[in-house]
C-alpha positions as CSV (number, residue, x, y, z in Angstrom):
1,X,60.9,29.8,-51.0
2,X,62.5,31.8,-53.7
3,X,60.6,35.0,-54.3
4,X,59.4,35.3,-57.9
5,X,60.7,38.9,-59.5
6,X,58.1,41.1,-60.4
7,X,57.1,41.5,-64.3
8,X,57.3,44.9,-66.4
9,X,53.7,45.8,-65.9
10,X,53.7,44.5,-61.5
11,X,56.8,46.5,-61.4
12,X,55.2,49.9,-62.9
13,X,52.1,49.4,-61.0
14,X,54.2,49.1,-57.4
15,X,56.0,52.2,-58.7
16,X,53.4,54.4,-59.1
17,X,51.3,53.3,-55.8
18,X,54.3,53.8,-54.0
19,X,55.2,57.6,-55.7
20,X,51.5,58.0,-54.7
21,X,52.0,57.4,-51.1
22,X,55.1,59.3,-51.1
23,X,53.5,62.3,-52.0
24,X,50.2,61.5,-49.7
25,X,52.5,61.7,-46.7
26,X,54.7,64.5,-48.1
27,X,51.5,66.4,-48.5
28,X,50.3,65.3,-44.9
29,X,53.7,66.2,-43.4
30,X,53.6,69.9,-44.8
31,X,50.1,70.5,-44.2
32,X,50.8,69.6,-40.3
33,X,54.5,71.7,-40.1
34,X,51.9,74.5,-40.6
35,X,49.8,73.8,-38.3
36,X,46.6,72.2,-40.8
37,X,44.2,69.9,-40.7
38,X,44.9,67.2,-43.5
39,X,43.2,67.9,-46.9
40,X,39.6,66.4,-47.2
41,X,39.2,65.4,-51.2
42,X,35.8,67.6,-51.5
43,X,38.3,70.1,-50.4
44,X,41.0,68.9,-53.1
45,X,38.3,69.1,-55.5
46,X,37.7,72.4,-54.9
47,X,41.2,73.8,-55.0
48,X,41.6,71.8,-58.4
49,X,38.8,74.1,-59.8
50,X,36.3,71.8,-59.4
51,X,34.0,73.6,-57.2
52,X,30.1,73.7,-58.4
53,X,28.5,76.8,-58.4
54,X,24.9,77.7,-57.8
55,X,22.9,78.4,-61.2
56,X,21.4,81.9,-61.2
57,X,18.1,81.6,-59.0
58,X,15.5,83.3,-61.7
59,X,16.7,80.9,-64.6
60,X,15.9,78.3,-62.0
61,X,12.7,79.8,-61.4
62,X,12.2,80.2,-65.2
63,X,13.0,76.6,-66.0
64,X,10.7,75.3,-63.7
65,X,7.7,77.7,-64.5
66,X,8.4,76.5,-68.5
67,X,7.8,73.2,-67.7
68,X,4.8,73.7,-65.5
69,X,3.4,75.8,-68.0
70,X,3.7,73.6,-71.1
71,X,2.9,70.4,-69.0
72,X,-0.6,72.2,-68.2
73,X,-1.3,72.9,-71.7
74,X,0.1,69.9,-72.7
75,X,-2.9,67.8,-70.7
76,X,-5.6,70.3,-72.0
77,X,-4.3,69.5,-76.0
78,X,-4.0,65.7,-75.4
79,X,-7.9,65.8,-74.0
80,X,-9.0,68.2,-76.7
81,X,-7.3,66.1,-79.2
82,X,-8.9,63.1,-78.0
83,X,-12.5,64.1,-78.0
84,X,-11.6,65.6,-81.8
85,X,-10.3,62.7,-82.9
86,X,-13.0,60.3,-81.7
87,X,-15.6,62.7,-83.1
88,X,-14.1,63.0,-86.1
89,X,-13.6,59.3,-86.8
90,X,-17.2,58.7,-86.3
91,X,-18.3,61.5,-88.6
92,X,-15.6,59.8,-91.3
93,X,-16.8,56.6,-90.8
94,X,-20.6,57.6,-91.3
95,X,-19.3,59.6,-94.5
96,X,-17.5,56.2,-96.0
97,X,-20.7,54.0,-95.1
98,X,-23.1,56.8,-97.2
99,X,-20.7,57.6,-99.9
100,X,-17.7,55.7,-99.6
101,X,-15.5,58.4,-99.0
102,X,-12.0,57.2,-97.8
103,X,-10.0,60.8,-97.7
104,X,-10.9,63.9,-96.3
105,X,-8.9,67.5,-96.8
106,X,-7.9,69.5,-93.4
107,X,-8.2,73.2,-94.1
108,X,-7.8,76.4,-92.6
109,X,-10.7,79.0,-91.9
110,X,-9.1,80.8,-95.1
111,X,-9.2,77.6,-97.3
112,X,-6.2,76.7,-97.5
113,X,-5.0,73.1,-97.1
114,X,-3.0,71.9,-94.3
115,X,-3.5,68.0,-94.5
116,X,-5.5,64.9,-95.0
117,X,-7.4,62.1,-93.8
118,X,-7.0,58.8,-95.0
119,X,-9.0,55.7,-93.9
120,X,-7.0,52.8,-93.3
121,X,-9.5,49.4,-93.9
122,X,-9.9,46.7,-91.3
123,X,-9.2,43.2,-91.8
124,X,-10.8,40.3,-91.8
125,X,-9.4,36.7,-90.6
126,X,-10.3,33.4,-89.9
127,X,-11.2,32.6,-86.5
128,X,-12.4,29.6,-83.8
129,X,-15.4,30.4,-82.7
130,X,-16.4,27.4,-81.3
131,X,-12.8,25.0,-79.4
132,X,-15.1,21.9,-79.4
133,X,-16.8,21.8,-82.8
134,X,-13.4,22.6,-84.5
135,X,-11.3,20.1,-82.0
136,X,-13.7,17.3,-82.8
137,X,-13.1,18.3,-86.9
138,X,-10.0,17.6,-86.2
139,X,-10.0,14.1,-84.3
140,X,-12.3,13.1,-87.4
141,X,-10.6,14.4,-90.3
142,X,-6.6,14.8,-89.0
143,X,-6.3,12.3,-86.0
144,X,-2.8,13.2,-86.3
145,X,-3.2,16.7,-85.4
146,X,-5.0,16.0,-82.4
147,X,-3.5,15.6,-79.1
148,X,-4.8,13.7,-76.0
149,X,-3.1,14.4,-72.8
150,X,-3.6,12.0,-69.9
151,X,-3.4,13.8,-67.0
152,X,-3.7,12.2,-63.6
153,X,-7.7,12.3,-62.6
154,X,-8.7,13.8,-66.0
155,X,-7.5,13.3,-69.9
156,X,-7.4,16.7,-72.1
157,X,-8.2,17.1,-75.7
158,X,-7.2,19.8,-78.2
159,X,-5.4,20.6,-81.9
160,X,-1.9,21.1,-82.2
161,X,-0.9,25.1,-82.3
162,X,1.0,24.5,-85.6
163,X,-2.4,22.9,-87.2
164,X,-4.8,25.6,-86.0
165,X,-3.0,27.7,-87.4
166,X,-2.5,26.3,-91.0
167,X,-6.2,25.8,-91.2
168,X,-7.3,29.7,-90.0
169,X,-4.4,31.0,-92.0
170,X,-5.9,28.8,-95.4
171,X,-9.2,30.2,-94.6
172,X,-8.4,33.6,-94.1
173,X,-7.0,33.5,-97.6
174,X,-9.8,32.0,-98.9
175,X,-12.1,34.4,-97.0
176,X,-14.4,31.5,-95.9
177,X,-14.1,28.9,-93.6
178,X,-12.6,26.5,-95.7
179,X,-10.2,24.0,-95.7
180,X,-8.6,21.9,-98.7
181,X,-6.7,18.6,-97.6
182,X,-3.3,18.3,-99.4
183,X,-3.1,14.8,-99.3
184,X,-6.4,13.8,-100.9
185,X,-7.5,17.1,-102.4
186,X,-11.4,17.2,-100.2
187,X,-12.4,20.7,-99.5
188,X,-13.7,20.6,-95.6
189,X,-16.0,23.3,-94.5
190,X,-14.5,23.6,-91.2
191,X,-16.8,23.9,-88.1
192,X,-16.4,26.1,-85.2
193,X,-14.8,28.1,-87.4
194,X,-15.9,32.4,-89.0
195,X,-14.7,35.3,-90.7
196,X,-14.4,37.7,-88.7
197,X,-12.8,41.4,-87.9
198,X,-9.3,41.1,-86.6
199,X,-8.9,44.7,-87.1
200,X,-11.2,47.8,-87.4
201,X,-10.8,50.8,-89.5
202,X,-8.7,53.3,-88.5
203,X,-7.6,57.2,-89.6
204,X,-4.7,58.8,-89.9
205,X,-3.9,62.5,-90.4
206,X,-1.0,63.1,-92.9
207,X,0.3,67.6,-93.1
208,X,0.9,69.0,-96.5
209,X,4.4,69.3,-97.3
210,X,6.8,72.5,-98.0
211,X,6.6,73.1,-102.0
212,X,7.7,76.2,-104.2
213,X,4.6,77.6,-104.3
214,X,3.6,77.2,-100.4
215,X,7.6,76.6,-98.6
216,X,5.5,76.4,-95.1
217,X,5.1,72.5,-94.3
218,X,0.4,71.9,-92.9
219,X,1.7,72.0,-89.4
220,X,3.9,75.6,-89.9
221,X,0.3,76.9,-91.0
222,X,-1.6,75.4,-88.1
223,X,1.0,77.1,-85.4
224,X,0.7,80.4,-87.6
225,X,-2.7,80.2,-88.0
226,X,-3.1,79.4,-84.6
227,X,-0.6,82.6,-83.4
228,X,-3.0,84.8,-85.5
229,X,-5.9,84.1,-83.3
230,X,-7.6,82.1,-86.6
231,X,-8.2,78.5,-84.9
232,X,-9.4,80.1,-81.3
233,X,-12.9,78.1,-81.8
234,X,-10.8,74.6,-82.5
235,X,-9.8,74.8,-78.4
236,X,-11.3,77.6,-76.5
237,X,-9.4,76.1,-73.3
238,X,-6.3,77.4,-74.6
239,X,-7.6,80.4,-76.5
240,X,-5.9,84.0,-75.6
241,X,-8.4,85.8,-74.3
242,X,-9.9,89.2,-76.1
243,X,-9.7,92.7,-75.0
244,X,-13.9,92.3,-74.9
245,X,-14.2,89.5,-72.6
246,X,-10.9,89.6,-70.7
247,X,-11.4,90.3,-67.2
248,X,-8.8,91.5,-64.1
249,X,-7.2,89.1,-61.7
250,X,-9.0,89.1,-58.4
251,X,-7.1,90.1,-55.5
């Protein structure tokens, strides 16, 4: 068989392997006319510059500490804010059932604003409250839309997805459960079927923004506020303590 001559890119490949084994045994060949071991590639590593060098231990130390530190009072806030938040939300909510309040101002000890909260109304939809009453609707009214499965030792019943949906989404708009047939134009009150809450009211905080005549943003107040000892009472957990009612470290 006539050997096949190698192509441009083969040829370079071959050549540089073999420069590279060259120079491994040339390498090897030195290294043991003077009497060394051969060269372990951590320690080629090394005398390329490559060696790692232990970080200072104290900004070790300090790293570590940080985190532990802020991942303490990290837990405390995220509790505290919790509890305030699920207090706050049922004080709002009782405030926009007597008054129908739906926005409340944040402000600092001193009065002066750092935010807002807004209440976001729930919604309402259509939804089957009762499978059978609204499946046999549906077998009377739109056989079509109604799907019999035969199943070996038992035969299931139910409306197609695509259906169910058309009708709660119709009635939703509506906002009663109500149903008008395109192709004859009768209105159906649809059984097995409510309006209901598909999602409750919420609350959401909003901060002030930078302006001319106050460049700090609601939430640059609250951390300067909160450096100047003002908001102590908002998380006494986290609260430096005062020359009155700090106390020594026991030994």
């Amino acid at each position: 068989m006539t050997e096949q001559p190698l192509t441009e890119i083969e040829q370079h490949h071959l050549d540089a392997v073999t420069d590279r084994i060259g120079l491994n045994r040339l390498d090897v060949e030195e290294r043991a006319a003077r009497g060394e071991e051969p060269a372990e590639p951590a320690a080629e590593e090394a005398e390329a510059g490559e060696e790692s060098t232990a970080p200072d231990p104290t900004a070790v130390r300090d790293a570590v500490t940080r985190q532990a530190v802020l991942g303490a009072l990290l837990d405390q806030v995220k509790d505290a804010y919790k509890d305030a938040k699920c207090a706050a939300d049922d004080l709002l909510e009782r405030q926009y059932k007597a008054s129908g309040t739906t926005k409340t101002d944040a402000t600092l000890p001193n009065g002066m604003k750092v935010g807002s909260v807004s209440r976001q109304g729930g919604e309402r939809a259509a939804q089957v409250v009762d499978e059978e009453a609204f499946r046999v609707w549906v077998r009377d009214h739109f056989p079509t839309e109604h799907v019999v499965e035969v199943i070996p030792a038992q035969v299931v019943t139910s409306v197609r997805p695509g259906f169910s949906g058309k009708v709660l989404a119709e009635a939703t708009a509506a906002g009663a459960a109500r149903y008008v047939d395109e192709s004859s134009g009768v209105v159906h009150d649809v059984p097995g079927v409510e309006i209901r809450p598909s999602r409750a009211a919420s609350h959401r905080i909003t901060y002030t923004r930078g302006s001319k005549a106050q460049p700090a943003t609601g939430r640059e107040l609250v951390a300067a506020a909160w450096r100047a000892g003002a908001l102590a009472a908002h998380l006494p957990a986290l609260a430096p303590a005062t020359p009155a009612s700090a106390t020594e470290p026991e030994e």
